[in-house]
MARKOLDREN-380259 format. One record per residue (C-alpha): x, y, z; residue in three letters. Coordinates in steps of 0.02 Angstrom, whole numbers, plus 50000, padded with zeros to 5 digits. Example, Ala and Ser with C-alpha at 12.3 -4.5 7.8 and 13.67 -1.06 7.14 Angstrom:
2
506154977550390ALA 506844994750357SER 
This chain:
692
469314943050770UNK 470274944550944UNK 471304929550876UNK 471764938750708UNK 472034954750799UNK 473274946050939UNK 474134937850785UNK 474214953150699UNK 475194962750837UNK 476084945850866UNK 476794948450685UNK 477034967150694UNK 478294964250863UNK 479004951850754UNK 479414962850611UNK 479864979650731UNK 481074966050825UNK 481604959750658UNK 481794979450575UNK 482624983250758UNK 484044970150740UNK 484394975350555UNK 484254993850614UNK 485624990150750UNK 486704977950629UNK 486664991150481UNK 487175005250589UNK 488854996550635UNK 489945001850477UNK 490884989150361UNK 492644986750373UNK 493794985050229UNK 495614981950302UNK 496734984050155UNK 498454975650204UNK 500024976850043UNK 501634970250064UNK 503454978650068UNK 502654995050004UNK 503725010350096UNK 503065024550152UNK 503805032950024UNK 502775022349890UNK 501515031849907UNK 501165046549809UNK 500235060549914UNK 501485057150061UNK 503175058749955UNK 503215053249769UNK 502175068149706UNK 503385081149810UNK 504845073449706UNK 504295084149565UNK 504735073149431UNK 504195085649280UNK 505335097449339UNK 506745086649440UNK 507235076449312UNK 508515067649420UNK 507235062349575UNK 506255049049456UNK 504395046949523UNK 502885037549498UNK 500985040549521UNK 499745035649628UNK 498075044349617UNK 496805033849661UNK 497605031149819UNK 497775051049842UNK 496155052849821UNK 495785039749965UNK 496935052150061UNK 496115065450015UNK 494365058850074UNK 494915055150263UNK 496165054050373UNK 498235051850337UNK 499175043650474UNK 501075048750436UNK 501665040150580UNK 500985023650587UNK 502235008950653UNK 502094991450592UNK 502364979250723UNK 503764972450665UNK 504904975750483UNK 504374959150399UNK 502754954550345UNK 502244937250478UNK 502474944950634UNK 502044962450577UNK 500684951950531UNK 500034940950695UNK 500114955150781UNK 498894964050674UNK 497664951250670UNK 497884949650864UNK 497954966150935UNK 499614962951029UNK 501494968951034UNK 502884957650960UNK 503224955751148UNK 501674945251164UNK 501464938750982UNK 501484921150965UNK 502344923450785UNK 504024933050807UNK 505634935350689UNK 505544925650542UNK 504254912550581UNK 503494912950412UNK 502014897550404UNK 502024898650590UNK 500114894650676UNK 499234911750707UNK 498824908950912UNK 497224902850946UNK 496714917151033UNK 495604934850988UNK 495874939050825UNK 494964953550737UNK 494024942350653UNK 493274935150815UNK 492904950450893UNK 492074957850737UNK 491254940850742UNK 490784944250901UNK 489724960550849UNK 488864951650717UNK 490034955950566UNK 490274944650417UNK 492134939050413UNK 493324938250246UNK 495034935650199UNK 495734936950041UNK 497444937049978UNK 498964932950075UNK 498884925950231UNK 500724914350283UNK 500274907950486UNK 499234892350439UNK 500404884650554UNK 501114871850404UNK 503144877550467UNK 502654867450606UNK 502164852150490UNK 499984854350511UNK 499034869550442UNK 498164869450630UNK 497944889750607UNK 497084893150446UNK 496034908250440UNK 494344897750464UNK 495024891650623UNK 495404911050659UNK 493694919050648UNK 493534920450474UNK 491904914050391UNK 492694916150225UNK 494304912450131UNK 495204915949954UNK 497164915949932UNK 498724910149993UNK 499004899350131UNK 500994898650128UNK 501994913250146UNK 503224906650011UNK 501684909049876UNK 501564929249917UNK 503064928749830UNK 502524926949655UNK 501104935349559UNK 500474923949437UNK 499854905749560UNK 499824894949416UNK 501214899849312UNK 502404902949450UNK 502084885449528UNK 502244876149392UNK 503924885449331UNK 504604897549440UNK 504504892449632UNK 505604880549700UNK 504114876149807UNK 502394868949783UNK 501094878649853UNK 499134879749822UNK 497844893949840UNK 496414891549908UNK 494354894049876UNK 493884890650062UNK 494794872350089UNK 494834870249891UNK 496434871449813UNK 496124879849643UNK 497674883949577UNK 497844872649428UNK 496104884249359UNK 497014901449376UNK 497694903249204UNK 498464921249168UNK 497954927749344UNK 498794942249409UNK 498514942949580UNK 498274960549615UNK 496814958549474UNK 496544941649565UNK 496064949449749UNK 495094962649671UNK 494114952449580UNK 493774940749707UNK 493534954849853UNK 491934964649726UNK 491094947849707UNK 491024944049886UNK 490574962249929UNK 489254963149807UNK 488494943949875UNK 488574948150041UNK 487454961950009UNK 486524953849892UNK 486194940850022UNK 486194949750176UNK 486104967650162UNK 485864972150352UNK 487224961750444UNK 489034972250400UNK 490464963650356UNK 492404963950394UNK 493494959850241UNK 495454957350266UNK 495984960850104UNK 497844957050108UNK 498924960949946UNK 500514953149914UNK 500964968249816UNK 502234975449773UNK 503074958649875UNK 504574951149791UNK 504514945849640UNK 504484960849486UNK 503064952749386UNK 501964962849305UNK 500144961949244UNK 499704953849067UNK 498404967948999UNK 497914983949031UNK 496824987149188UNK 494844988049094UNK 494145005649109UNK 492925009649230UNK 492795004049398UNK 491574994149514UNK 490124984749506UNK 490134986949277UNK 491734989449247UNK 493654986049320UNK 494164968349342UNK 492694957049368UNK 492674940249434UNK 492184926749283UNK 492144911849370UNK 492494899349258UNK 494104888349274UNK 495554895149158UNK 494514911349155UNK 494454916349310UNK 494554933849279UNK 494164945949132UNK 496044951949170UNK 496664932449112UNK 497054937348962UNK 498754942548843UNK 500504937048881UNK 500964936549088UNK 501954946049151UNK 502354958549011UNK 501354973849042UNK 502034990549076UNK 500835005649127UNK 501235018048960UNK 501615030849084UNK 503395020449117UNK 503685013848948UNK 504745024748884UNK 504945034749055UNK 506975040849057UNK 507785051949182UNK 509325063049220UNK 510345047749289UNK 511935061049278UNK 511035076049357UNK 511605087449204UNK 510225094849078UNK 511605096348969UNK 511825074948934UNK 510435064248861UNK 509305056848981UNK 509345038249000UNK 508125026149011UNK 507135020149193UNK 508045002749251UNK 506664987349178UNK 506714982249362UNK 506155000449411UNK 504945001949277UNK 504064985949343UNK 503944992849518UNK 502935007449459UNK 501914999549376UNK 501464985349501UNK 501185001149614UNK 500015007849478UNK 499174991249480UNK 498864990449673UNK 498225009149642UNK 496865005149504UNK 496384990449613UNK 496045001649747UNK 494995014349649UNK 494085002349586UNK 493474994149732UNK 493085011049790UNK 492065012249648UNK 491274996549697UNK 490815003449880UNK 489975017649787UNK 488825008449676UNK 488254998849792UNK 487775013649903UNK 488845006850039UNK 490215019550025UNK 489615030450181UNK 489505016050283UNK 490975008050251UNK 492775011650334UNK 494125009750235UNK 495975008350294UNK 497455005250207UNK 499145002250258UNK 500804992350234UNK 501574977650341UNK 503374983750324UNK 504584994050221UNK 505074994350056UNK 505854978450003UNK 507704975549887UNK 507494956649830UNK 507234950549679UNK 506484931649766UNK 507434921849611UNK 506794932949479UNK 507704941749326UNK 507504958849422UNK 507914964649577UNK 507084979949661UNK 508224993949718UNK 507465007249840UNK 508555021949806UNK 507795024549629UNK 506285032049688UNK 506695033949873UNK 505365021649933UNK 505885024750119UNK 505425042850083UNK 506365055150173UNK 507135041550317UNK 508305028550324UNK 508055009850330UNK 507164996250222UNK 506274979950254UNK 507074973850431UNK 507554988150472UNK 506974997450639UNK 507485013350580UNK 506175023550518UNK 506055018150334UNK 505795000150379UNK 504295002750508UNK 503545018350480UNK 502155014950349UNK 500925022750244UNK 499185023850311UNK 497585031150284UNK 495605028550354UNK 494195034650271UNK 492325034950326UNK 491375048150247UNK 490595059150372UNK 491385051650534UNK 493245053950495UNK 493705074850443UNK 494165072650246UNK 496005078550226UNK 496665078450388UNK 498495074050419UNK 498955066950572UNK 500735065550666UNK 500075054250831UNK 501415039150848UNK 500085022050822UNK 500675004850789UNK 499674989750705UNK 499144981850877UNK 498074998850880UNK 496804992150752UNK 496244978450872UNK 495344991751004UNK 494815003450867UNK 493724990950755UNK 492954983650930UNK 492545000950957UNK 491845003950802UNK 490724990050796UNK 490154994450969UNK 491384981551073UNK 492644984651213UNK 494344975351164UNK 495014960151245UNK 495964962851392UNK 497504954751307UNK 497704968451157UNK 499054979851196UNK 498134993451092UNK 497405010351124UNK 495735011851017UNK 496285027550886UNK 494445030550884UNK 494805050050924UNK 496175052850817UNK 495035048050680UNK 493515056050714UNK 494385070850795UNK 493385069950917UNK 493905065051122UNK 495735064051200UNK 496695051151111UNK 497595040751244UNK 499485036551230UNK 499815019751166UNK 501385009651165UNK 502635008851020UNK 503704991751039UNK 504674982350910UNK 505794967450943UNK 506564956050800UNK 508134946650771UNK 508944944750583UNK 510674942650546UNK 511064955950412UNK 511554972750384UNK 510694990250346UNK 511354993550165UNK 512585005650117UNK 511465017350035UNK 512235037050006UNK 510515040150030UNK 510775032350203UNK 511445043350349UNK 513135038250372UNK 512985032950558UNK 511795017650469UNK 512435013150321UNK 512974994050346UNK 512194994950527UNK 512394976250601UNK 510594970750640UNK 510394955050736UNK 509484958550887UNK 508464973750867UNK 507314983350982UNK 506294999650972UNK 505045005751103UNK 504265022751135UNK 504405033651295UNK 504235050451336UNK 503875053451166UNK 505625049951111UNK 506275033351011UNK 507435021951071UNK 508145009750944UNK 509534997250984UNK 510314984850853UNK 511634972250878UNK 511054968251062UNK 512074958951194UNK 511184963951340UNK 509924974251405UNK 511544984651458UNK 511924989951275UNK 511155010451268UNK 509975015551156UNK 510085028651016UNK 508625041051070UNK 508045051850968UNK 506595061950907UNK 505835053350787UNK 504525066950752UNK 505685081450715UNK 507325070950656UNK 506335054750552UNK 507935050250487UNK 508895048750663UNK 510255056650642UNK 510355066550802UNK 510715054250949UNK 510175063451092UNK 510595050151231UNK 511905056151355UNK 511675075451302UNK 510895081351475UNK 510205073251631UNK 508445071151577UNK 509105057551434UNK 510175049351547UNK 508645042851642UNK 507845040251494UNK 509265028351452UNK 508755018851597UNK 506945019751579UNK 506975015451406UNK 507964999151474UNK 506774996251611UNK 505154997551511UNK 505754984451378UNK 505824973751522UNK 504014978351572UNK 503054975751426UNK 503494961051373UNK 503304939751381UNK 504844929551326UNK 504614913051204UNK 505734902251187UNK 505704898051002UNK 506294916250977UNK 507684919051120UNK 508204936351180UNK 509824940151284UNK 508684948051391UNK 507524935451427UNK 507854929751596UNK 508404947551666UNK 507354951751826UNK 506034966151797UNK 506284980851907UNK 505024986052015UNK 504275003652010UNK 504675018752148UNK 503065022852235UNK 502445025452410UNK 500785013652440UNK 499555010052568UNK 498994991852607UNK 497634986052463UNK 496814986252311UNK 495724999052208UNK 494214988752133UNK 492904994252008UNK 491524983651984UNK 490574981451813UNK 488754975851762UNK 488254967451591UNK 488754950551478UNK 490284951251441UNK 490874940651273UNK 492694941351358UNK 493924948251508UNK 493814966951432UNK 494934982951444UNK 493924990151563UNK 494525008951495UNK 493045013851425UNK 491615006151514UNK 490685015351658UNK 490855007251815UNK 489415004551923UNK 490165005352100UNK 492145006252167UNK 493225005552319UNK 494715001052421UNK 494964982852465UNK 495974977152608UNK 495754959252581UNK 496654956052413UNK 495814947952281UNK 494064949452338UNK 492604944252255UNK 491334951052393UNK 491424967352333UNK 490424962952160UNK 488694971152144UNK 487824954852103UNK 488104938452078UNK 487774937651885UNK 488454946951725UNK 489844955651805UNK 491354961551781UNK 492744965651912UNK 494354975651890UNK 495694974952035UNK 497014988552002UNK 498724992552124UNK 500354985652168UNK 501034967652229UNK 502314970652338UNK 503934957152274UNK 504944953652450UNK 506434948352352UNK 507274943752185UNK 506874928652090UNK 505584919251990UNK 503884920452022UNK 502704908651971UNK 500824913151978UNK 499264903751992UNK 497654906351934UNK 495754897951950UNK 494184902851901UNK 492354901151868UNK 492384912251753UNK 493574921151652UNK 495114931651712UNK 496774943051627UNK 498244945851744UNK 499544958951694UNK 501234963151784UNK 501634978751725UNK 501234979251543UNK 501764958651525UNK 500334949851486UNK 500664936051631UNK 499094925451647UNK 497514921951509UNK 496184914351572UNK 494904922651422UNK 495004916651254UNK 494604895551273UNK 494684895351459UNK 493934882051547UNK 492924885851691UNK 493604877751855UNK 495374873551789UNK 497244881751810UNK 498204892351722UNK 500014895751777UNK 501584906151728UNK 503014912051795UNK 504054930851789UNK 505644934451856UNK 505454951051961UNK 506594962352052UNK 506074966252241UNK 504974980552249UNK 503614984952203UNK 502564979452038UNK 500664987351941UNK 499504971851926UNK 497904973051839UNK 496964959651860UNK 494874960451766UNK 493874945551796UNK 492024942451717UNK 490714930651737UNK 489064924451664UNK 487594918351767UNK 487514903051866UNK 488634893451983UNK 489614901752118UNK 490674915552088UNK 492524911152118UNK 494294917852076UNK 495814912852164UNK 497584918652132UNK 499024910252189UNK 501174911952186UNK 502524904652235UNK 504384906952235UNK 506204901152305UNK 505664907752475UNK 503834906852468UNK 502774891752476UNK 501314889752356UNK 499954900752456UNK 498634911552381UNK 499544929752372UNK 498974938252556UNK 498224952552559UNK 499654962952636UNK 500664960352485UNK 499474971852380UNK 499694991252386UNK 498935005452300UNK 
């Protein structure tokens, strides 16, 4: 009896540890990241197409979007929501990495280019215990570089379905389109599997859905408690015009909708009819006041236009119904949704019989600028969240965010502090409504020879803009945007982006208070970013200026107790002790030897112009920032013991420095930084060069 009674309690700790762990698992919400391509901000209905007024302004064509409103409706509207860059792989990588375009390893056009092996949000979300998806679109496999060395399973994700190349988001229909229209082979892919030759007839808006439901519904079919993260990346309404083959099926969700079929050459129950033929009956016969006089006949909507609306409509039902799906599953109040676009609306046709023109519906919305475009309409972007009963249903929000934001938000969400290295802010208050939101940066760099077009729509001062070098960053609240750049002489147009979206009011030089902004605006590009060389700016080697401030000899530290999975931003965590070091980089002043987490915080004083290179050794794990450059990672892959080095070319004064370090348990505790220069030997940095 004592023996059945000791196994008996043996069993019930076993099942209150196992009932525990799903407890804690299931209370982390899922995370469905919805991702289309080249939609504006304008696209969408609830934030400008419905205010057109189409029944009565005949002239101001519009389109409809109400599943998507009604995804507004439920949560929270972001209205000024930056990409990180205007074209979709960079905007990209620095999504899926939580970083800047002035630390992404994918800048400009570097379509195909290998995602950095680094954090991603799949590996963090990993990290809490999430299940990990893609499906759709992906383009930074790496294969530009002549090996797919970056695929999404190398990248955190457990799962895959779509498009490797970025050259295949250009077309709608995989099988059809490669074996007629592209001028280049590409594949999509069932995990490693290359399936295209069994999509017959599949739509890929239909395609994603499809495939997104079924692996929703198995996950929680086969493991209901453990949440899961699905990147769900359309390549809607992306290039090409094509439009479905059928009629979306009625219903929604787990019995109705588009429903995956899984049988070659009938992939879908959408594979069906003639491709690429469809138009939504709402646009069929849809004509407008092309003259702006009652008095004349109305004319019929441009084919081209036509098919836009409806591939919008498309992307719309595809939405509502895998909203639907959420609901039948009774996972819809534990389930974030967000949905957002990688760049502005797009005018390319990508070798098809239409071409897309933005002016017919306004699909920059009441700014200027398209795709590549820093003005307003090319990275300002349509985005909502919804959570039912976390995030206040209907709320519109103005707070400037920017894609590298999602990074410290989702960690936060599923109960993680984010890597050191993301240059985010978590948005966690602006969503809930709930705490002081801090500020977070707002940074754009990219280089594309080109010109703004000449829309009338287009503020004069715009129209035919050269672009080349461009470069946007926030401060003070006020946008500076530079195109054409030479130097980091050339001035910036400043203006405020909040009150005057489409720019037309250039408020640099007007009073003293710009004028240093001028020069701060010039200084903090300088501060918060790396260069690379495979994407060369003419300010690249400039020196970084130091900062003015009086400082005492040392460092503030703040030490940290717990396992840490990487070097985190510190922000948010309680400390459990801090002081004032005198001795530099000092390990002594950690609370214990094991699971710990140090954060050094002040100034390194620079004695004199030039190029700094740092050192950096560990046993552990360590992030070094200058400023807001990301100078040395020792987290992500870091090998215990060995060096990592970089160098920075710094003005004389005085520079921030954040260094975190963490450790594990075992061996001895050990971090060592290091610099050297024209006029300094390689020495560890002494202590009187720190200030705070």
């Amino acid at each position: 009896m004592k023996k059945l009674f000791l196994g008996f309690c043996l069993g019930y700790v076993m099942v209150a540890n196992s009932l525990m762990a799903a407890t804690e698992a299931a209370s982390k919400p899922n995370i469905i990241f919805i991702l289309t391509d080249d939609m504006g901000w304008g696209d969408l209905g609830i934030f400008y197409q419905n205010g057109r007024d189409f029944a009565v302004n005949r002239n101001q064509p519009a389109f409809a979007t109400p599943n998507l409103d009604t995804l507004a409706r439920q949560g929270v509207q972001l209205r000024r929501h930056y990409t990180a860059a205007p074209v979709c792989a960079p905007a990209r990588s620095s999504l899926l990495c939580g970083v800047t375009q002035g630390h992404s390893g994918v800048r400009d056009n570097q379509f195909d280019w290998p995602l950095e092996n680094n954090h991603t949000l799949a590996t963090v979300l990993k990290q809490a215990g999430y299940a990990t998806a893609i499906i759709g679109k992906y383009g930074l496999d790496g294969n530009a570089l002549g090996a797919r060395s970056a695929g999404p399973l190398l990248r955190g994700f457990d799962y895959f379905f779509g498009y490797l190349d970025h050259m295949a988001g250009h077309y709608h229909y995989p099988k059809e389109d490669n074996e007629h229209g592209s001028k280049k082979k590409f594949g999509l892919y069932d995990g490693t599997n290359d399936i295209i030759e069994q999509l017959d007839k599949c739509y890929t808006a239909d395609l994603w859905t499809a495939r997104a439901k079924k692996y929703i519904v198995d996950q929680r079919a086969a493991n209901p408690a453990q949440p899961f993260f699905l990147f769900l990346a359309f390549d809607t309404p992306h290039a090409k015009l094509e439009v479905p083959a059928c009629a979306y099926p009625a219903g929604g969700g787990i019995r109705g909708g588009v429903q995956w079929i899984g049988k070659p050459h009938a992939m879908i129950n959408t594979a069906i009819g003639t491709v690429d033929t469809w138009i939504h009956p709402d646009y069929t016969n849809a004509t407008w006041d092309a003259d702006n006089n009652p008095a004349t006949a109305e004319v019929a909507w441009p084919l081209a236009e036509k098919r836009h609306a409806t591939m919008m409509r498309r992307l719309d039902d595809c939405v509502g119904d895998l909203m639907q799906t959420l609901k039948d599953l009774g996972c819809d109040s534990n389930t974030i949704v967000i949905f957002t676009s990688d760049n502005g609306p797009h005018n390319e046709s990508a070798g098809g019989t239409y071409t897309q023109n933005p002016t017919f519906f306004n699909s920059f919305g009441p700014m200027d600028g398209i795709k590549r475009d820093s003005w307003e309409g090319g990275m300002r972007e349509p985005a909502l969240a919804r959570w039912p009963g976390h995030f206040p249903a209907g709320t519109t929000n103005l707070t400037a965010s920017q894609f590298q934001d999602w990074m410290p938000t989702l960690a936060e969400f599923a109960g993680l502090p984010a890597p050191a290295r993301s240059d985010g802010v978590s948005l966690v208050p602006t969503l809930t409504g709930t705490g002081t939101q801090r500020q977070g940066a707002i940074y754009v760099e990219y280089n594309f020879k080109g010109k703004t077009p000449g829309y009338t729509e287009f503020d004069p001062s715009h129209r035919n803009a050269i672009r080349n070098q461009e470069q946007v960053v926030y401060v003070d609240g006020y946008k500076g945007i530079r195109y054409d750049i030479t130097s980091n002489t050339n001035d910036f147009i400043i203006c405020d982006s909040l009150h005057d979206a489409r720019e037309t009011t250039n408020l640099a030089g007007t009073s003293a208070y710009f004028i240093s902004l001028q020069q701060r605006m010039k200084n903090a590009v300088l501060h918060m970013r790396r260069p690379d060389s495979t994407a060369p700016r003419p300010y690249d080697g400039d020196l970084i200026p130091g900062v003015s401030t009086n400082t005492v000899t040392g460092l503030t530290w703040q030490a940290f107790e717990g396992g840490f999975p990487w070097v985190p931003d510190f922000t948010l965590l309680s400390n459990v002790a801090t002081g004032q070091s005198t001795n530099g980089i000092d390990l002594s002043v950690r609370t214990r030897n094991d699971n710990i987490g140090v954060l050094y915080t002040g100034y390194i004083n620079v004695p004199a112009d030039g190029t700094y290179t740092f050192y950096l050794n560990t046993d552990g794990r360590a992030f070094l920032r200058i400023h807001q450059a990301s100078v040395l990672d020792a987290d992500f892959g870091y090998v215990g013991g060995s060096e990592v080095s970089a160098t920075i070319n710094l003005q004389a004064g005085r520079h921030p420095v954040r260094l975190g370090y963490v450790r594990g348990a075992g061996g001895v505790p050990s971090l060592t930084l290091q610099w050297a220069s024209r006029t300094i030997v390689r020495q560890v940095v002494p202590a009187s060069a720190f200030g705070r």
